[in-house]
N, C-alpha and C positions, 0 to 999 in steps of 0.2 A: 322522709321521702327524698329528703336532698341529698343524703350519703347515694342514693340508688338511681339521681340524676345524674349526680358528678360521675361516678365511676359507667355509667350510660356512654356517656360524653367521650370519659377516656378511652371507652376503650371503640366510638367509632371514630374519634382522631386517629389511632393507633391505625386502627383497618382502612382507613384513607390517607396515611403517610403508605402506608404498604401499597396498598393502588397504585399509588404515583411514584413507589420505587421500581415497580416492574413495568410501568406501562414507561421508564425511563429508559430501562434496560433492554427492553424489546424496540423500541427505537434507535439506539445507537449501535454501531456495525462491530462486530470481530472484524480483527484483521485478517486478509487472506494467506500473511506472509505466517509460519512458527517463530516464536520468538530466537531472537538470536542474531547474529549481525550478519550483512551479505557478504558473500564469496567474492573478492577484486581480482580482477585479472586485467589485463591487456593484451592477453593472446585469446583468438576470437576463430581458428582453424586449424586445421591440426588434430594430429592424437595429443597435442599437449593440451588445448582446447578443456574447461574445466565445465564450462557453461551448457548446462545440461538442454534436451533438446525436449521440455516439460515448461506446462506453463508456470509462468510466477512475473516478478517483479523488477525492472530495472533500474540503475541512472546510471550517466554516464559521468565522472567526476574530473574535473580538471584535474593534470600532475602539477601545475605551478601554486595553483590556489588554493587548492581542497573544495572546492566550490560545486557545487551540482549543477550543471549546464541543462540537463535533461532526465527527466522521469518517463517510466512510462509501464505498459504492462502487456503481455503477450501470449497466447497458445503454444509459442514457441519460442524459449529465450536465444539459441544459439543461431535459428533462423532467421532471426528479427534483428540482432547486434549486427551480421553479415551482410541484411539488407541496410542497414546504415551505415556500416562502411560503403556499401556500393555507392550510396546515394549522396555521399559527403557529410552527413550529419556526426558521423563517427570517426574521431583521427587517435587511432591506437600510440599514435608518436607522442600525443597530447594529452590522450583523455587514458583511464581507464573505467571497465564497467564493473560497477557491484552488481549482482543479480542474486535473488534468493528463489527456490521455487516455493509456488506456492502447498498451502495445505491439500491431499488430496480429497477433502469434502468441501474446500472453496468452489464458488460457483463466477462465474463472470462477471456479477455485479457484486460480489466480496471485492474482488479482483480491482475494479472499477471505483471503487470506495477505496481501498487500496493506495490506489493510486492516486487519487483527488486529494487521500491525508497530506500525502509523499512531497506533492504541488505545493500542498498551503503552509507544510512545513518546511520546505525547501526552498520554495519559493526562484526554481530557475530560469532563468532567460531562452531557453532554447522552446519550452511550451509555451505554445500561443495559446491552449485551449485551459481549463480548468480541472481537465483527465477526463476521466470516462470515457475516452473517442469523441468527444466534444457531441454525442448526441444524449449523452444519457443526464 
């Protein structure tokens, strides 16, 4: 009876390693970006303008340091860079923006997850919040 304990045993380890691989995987996000690196530019108007008018994912990187001053994520990449030139947050003399769009089956809270990565792995000085529009 003990060969038909042990192999009992083994195989509900086996089927509760498995539980706790999926229920790991359905906890942690996709990313909202496709892999691949972002598009840089520093021209933000114009027909030269590369920065599509589609949601996806930003920052803004210093020319002197390579340094990420600012993440962030938007409904609208080429709407959103223009709004922070207006606003001062954006100096195209200084900065340039990488932006990639996102996947079209991301959802807002991909996007928002997204972005909260972007923050903790970047780690820039120009976000006060921790992403997600600081309510999420």
């Amino acid at each position: 009876m003990s060969f038909f304990n042990g192999l009992k045993n083994a195989i509900s380890k086996v089927a509760e390693d498995e539980r706790k691989r999926q229920t790991k995987q359905s906890t942690s996000h996709v990313s909202a970006l496709p892999p691949g690196r972002m598009k840089e530019t520093d021209t933000i108007k114009g027909k030269d303008c590369e920065i599509p008018n589609t949601p996806g994912a930003y920052r803004h990187i210093n020319k002197e340091t390579g340094e990420v001053d600012y993440v962030g994520q938007t409904d609208n990449l080429r709407k959103r860079q223009q709004e922070h030139e207006r606003n001062g947050k954006l100096d195209t003399k200084s900065q340039t923006v990488a932006c990639k769009e996102a996947k079209a089956d991301a959802s807002k809270d991909d996007l928002c997850n997204t972005e909260r990565d972007h923050i903790k792995r970047h780690n820039p000085s120009g976000n006060k919040t921790k992403g997600g529009n600081g309510r999420r």
